[in-house]
N, C-alpha and C positions, 0 to 999 in steps of 0.2 A: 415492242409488242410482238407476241410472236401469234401467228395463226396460223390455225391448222386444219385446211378444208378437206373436205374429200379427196380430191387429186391435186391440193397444191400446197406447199408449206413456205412460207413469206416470215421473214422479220421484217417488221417496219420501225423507222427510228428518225428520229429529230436531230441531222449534222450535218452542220456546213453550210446552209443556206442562211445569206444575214438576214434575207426577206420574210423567211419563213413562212412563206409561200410552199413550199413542195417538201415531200418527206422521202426519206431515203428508205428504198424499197428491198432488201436484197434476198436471197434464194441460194440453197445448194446445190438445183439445176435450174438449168435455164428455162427449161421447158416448166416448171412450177412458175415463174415468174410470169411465162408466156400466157399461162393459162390463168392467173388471177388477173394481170393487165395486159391483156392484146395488144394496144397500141403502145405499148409501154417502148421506149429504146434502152434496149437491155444492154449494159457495155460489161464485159468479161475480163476482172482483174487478176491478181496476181498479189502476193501477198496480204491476201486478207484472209478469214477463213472464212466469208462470204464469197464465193468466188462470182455469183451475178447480183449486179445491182443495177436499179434505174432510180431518176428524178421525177417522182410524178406529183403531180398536184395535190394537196391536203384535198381538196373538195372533192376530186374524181378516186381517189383513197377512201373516204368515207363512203362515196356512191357505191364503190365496187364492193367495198365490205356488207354496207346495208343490201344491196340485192343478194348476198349469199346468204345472208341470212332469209329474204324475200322466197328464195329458190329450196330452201332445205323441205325433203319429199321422205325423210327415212325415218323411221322411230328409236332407229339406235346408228350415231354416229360410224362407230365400227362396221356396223353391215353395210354401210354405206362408200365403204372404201376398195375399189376391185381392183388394185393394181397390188400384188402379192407381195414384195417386195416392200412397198409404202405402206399397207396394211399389216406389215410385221415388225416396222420400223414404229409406227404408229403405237403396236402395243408392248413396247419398249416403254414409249414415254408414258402410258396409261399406265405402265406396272409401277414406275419411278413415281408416279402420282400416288397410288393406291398406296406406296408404302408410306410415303411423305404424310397421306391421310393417316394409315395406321399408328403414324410417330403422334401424332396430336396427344396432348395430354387431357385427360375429361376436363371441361367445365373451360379449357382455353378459350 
């Protein structure tokens, strides 16, 4: 799953735990990860193209997720993003969206 908050962009994913207990958290900076999980123990790899990832718990995962949504104050995601750089990268993938919408064929 990938999310994409105002100042933080997270994939989350189901690997490697047999418990299944905790879901793999990862980010293309660190400080994205820092700021969806604070307590989060961020470990910095190397050949992945996730370069930070953490183990954190399914239930503290949905928590964090459900209060971002708790927390949304803006009427249009975009204006809500102040970091110039992430807000251009942002509408990047809103453009790749918008044509992916334009491909739809009627009545699909």
């Amino acid at each position: 799953m990938w999310i994409f908050l105002n100042n933080a962009f997270v994939s989350i994913v189901d690997k490697g735990d047999p418990t299944g207990k905790t879901l793999l958290v990862r980010s293309r900076r660190r400080v994205d990860l820092a700021r969806a999980f604070p307590a989060a123990d961020i470990v910095a790899g190397t050949g992945t193209d996730y370069r930070y990832r953490a183990r954190i718990d399914r239930a503290e995962v949905a928590a964090r997720l459900a209060q971002a949504v708790q927390d949304i104050r803006y009427g249009n995601f975009k204006s809500g993003v102040k970091e110039s750089d992430r807000h251009d990268t942002y509408m990047e993938v809103w453009d790749a969206m918008y044509r992916f919408q334009k491909a739809e064929k009627p009545g699909a």
